[in-house]
N, CA, C and O atoms as a GROMACS GRO file, in nm:
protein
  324
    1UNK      N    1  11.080   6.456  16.326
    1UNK     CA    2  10.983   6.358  16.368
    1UNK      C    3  10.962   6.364  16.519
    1UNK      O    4  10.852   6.352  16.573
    2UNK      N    5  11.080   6.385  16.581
    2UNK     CA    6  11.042   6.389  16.747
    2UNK      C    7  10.962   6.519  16.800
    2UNK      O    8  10.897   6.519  16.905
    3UNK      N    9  10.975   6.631  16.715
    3UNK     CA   10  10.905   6.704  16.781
    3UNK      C   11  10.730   6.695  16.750
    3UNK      O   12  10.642   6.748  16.817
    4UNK      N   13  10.713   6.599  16.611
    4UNK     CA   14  10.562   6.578  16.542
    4UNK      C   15  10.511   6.526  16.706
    4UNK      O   16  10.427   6.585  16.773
    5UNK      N   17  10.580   6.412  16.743
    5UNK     CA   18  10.543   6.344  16.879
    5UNK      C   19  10.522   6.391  16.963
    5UNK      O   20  10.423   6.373  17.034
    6UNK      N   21  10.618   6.475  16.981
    6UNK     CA   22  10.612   6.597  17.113
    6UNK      C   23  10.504   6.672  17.100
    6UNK      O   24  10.427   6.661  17.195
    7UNK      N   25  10.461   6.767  16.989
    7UNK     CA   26  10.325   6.809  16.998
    7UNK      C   27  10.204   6.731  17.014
    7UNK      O   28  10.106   6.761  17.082
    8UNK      N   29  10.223   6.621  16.937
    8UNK     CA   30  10.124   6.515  16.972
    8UNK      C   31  10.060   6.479  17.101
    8UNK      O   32   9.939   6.462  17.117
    9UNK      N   33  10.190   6.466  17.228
    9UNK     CA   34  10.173   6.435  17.314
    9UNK      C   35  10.118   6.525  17.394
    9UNK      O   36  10.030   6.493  17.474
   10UNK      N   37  10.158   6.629  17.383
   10UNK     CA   38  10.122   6.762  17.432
   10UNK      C   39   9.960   6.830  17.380
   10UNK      O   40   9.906   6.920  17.444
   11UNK      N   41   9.912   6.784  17.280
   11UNK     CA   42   9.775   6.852  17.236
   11UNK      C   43   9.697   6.741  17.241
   11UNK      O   44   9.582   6.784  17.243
   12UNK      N   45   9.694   6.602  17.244
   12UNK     CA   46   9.660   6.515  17.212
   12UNK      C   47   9.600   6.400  17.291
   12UNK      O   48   9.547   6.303  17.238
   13UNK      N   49   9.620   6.427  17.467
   13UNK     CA   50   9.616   6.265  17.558
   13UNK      C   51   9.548   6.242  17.513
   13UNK      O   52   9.587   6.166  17.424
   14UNK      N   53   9.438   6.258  17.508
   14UNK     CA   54   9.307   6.163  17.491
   14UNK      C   55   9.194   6.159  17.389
   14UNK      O   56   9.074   6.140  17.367
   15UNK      N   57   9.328   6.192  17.336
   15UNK     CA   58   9.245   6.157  17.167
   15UNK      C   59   9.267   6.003  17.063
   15UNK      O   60   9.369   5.934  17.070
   16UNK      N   61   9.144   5.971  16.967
   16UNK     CA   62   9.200   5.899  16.916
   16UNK      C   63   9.220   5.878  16.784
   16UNK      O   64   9.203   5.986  16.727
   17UNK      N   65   9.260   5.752  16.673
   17UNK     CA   66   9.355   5.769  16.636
   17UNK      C   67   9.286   5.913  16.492
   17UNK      O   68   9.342   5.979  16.405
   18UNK      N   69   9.180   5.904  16.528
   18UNK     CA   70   9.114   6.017  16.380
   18UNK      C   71   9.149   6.142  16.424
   18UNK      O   72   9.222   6.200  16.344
   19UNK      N   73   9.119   6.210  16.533
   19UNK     CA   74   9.144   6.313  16.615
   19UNK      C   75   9.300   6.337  16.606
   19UNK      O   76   9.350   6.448  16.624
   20UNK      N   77   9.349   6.258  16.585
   20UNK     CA   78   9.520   6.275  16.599
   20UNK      C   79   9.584   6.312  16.440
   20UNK      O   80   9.662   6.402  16.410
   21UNK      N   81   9.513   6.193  16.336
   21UNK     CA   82   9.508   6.251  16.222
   21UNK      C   83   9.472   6.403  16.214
   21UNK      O   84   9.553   6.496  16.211
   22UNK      N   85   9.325   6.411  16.210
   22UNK     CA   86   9.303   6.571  16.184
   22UNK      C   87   9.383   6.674  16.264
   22UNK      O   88   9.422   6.775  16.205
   23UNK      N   89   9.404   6.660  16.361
   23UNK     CA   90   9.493   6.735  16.398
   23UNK      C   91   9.654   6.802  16.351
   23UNK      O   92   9.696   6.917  16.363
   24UNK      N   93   9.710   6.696  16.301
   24UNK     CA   94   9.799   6.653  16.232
   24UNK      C   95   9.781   6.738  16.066
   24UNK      O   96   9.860   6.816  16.012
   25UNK      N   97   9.657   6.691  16.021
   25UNK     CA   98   9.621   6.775  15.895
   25UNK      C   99   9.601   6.963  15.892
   25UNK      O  100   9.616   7.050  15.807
   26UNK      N  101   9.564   6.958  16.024
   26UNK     CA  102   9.526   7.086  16.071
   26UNK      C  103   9.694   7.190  16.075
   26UNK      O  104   9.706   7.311  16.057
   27UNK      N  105   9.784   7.104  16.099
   27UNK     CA  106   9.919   7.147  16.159
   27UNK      C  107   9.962   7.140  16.043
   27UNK      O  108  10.083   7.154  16.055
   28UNK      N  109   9.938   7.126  15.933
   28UNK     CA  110  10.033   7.092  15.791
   28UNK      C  111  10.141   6.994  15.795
   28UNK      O  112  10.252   7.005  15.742
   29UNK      N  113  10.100   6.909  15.856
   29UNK     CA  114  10.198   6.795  15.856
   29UNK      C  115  10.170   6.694  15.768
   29UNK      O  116  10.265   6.623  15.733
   30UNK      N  117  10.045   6.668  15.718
   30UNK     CA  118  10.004   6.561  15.551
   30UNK      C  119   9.960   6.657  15.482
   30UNK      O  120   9.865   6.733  15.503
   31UNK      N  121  10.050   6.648  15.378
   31UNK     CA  122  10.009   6.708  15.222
   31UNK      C  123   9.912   6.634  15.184
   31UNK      O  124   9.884   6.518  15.213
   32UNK      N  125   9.845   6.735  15.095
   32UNK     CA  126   9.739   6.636  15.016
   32UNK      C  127   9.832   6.589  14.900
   32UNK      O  128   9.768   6.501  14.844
   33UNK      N  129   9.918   6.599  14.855
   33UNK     CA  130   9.963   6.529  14.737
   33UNK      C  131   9.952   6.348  14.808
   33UNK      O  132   9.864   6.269  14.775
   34UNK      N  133  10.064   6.319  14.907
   34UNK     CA  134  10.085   6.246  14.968
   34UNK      C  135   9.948   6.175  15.019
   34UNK      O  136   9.965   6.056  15.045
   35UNK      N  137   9.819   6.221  15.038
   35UNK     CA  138   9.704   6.151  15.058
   35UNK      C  139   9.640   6.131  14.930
   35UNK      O  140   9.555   6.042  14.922
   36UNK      N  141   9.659   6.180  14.860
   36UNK     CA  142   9.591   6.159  14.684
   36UNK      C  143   9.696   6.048  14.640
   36UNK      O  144   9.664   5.949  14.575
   37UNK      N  145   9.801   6.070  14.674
   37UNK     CA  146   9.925   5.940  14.635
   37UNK      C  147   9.855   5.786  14.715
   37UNK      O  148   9.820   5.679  14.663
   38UNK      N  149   9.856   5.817  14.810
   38UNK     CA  150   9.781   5.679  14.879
   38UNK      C  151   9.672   5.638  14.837
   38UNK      O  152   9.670   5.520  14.804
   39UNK      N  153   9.552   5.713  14.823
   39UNK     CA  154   9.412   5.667  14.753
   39UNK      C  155   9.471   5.625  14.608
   39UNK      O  156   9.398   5.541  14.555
   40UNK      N  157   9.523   5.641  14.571
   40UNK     CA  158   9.553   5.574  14.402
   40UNK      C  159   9.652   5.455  14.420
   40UNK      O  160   9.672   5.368  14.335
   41UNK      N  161   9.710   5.460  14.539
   41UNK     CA  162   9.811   5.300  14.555
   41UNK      C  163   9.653   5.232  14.617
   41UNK      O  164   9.586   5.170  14.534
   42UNK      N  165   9.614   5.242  14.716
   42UNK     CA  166   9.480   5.141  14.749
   42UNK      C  167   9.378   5.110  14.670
   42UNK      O  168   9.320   5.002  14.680
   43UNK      N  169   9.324   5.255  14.533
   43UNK     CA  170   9.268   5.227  14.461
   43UNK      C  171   9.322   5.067  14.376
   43UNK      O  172   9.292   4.955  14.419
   44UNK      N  173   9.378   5.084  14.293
   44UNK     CA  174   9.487   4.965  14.266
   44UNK      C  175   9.495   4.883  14.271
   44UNK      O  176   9.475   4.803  14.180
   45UNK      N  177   9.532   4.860  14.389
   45UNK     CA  178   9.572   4.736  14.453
   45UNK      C  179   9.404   4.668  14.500
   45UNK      O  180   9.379   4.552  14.466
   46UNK      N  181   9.324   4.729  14.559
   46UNK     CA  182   9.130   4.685  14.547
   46UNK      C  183   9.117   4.634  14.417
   46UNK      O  184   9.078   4.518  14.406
   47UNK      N  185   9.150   4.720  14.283
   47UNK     CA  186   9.118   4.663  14.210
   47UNK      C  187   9.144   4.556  14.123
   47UNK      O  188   9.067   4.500  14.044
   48UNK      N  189   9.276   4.534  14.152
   48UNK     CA  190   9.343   4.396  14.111
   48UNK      C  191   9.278   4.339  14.190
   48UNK      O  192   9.228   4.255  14.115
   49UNK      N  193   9.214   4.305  14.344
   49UNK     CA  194   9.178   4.230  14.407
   49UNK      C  195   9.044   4.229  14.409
   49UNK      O  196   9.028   4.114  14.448
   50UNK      N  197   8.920   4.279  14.394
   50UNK     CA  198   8.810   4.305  14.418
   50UNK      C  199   8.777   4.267  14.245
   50UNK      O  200   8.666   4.215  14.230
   51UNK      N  201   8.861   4.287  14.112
   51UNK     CA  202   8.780   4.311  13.971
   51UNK      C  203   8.889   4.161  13.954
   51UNK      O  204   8.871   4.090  13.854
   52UNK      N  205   8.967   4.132  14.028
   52UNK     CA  206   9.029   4.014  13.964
   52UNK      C  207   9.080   3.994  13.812
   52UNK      O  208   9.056   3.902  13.733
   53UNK      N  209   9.154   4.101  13.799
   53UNK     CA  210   9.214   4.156  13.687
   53UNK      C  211   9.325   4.149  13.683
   53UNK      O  212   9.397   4.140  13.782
   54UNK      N  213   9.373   4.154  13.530
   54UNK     CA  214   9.556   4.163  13.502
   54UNK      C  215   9.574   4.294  13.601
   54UNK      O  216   9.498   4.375  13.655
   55UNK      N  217   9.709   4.271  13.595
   55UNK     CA  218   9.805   4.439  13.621
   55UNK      C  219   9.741   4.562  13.516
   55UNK      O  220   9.690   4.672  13.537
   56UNK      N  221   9.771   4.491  13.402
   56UNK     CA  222   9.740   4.632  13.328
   56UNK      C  223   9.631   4.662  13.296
   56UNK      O  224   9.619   4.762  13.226
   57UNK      N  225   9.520   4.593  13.333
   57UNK     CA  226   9.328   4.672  13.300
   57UNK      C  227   9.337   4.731  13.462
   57UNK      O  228   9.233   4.790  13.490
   58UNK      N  229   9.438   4.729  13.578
   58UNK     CA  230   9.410   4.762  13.715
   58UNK      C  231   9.500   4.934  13.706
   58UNK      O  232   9.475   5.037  13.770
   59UNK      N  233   9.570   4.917  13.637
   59UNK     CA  234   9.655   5.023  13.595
   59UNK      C  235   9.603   5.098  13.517
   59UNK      O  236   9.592   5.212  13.561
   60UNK      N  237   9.546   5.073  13.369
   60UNK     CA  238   9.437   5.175  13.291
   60UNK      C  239   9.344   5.258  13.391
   60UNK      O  240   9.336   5.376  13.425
   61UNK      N  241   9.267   5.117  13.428
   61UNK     CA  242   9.136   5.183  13.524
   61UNK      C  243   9.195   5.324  13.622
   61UNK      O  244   9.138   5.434  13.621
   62UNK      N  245   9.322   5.291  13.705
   62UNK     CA  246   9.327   5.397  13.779
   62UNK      C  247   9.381   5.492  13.735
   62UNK      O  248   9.392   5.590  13.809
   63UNK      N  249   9.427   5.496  13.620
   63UNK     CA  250   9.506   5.600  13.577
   63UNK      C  251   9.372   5.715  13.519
   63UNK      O  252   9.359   5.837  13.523
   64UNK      N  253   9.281   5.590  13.461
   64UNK     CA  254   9.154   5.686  13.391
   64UNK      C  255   9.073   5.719  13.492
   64UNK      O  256   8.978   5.784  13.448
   65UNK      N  257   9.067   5.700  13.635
   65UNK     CA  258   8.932   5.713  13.724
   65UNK      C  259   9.053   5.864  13.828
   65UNK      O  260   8.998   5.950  13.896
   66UNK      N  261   9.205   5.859  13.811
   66UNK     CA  262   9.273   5.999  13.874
   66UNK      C  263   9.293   6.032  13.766
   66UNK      O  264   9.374   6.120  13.796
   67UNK      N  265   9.287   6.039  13.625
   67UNK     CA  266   9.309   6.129  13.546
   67UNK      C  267   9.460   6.150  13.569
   67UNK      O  268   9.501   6.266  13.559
   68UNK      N  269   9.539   6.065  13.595
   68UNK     CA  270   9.698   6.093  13.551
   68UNK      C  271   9.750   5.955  13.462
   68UNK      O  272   9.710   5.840  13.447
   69UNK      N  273   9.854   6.030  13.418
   69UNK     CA  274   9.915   5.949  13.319
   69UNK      C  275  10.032   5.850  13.341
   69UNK      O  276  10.093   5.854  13.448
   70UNK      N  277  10.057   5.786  13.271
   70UNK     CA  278  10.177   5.618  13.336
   70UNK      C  279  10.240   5.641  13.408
   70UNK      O  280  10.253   5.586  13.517
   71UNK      N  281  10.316   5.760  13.349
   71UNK     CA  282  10.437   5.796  13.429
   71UNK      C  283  10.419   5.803  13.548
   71UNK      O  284  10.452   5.715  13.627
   72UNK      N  285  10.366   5.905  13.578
   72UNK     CA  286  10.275   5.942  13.733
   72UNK      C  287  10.212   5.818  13.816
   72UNK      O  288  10.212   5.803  13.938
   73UNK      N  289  10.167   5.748  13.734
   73UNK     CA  290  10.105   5.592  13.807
   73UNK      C  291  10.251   5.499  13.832
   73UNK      O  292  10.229   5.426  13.929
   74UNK      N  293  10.351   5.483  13.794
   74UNK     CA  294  10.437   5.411  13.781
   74UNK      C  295  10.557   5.467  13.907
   74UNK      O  296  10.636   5.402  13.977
   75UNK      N  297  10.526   5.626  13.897
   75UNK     CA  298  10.633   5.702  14.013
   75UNK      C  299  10.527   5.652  14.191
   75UNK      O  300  10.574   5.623  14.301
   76UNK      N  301  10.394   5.663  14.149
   76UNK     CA  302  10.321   5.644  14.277
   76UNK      C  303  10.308   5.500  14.379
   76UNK      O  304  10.306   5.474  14.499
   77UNK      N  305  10.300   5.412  14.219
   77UNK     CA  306  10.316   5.278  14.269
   77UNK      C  307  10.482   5.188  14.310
   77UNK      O  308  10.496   5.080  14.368
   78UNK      N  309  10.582   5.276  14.256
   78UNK     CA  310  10.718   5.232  14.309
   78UNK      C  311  10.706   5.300  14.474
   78UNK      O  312  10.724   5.227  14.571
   79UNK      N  313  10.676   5.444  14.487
   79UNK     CA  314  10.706   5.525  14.604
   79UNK      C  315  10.657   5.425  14.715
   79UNK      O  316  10.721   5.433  14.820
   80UNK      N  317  10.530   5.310  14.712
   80UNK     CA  318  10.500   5.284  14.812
   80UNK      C  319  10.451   5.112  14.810
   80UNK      O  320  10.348   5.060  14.853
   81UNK      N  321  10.606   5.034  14.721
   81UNK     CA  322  10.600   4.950  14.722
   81UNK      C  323  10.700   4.865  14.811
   81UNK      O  324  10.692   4.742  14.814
   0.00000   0.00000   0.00000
């Protein structure tokens, strides 16, 4: 982690915080698994809040709109609770 910073600091003064992302993406430092993992925890969680729904029509929905199955929804939503 200290050296993620260290390059950061070093390629980075005056950038902001998107520029630092892509950069970051550019360096292979975010997997896309790990960003497809996040859009399906926010998906989720919007939709319990935005469709004002049980847990489990918020859980179908996302499982059917990423095309993965419980298991996979259940490992994504512990990882980043």
């Amino acid at each position: 982690m200290k050296n993620i910073l260290k390059d950061i600091k070093n390629n980075c003064n005056q950038c902001d915080i998107d520029q630092v992302i892509e950069f970051l993406k550019e360096r292979g430092d975010f997997s896309y698994t790990s960003e497809t993992h996040r859009e399906i925890y926010f998906f989720y969680l919007e939709t319990l809040k935005e469709w004002d729904c049980s847990k489990e029509y918020a859980r179908l929905v996302t499982c059917e709109m990423f095309d993965i199955c419980e298991s996979n929804f259940y490992k994504i939503i512990k990882k980043y609770r």
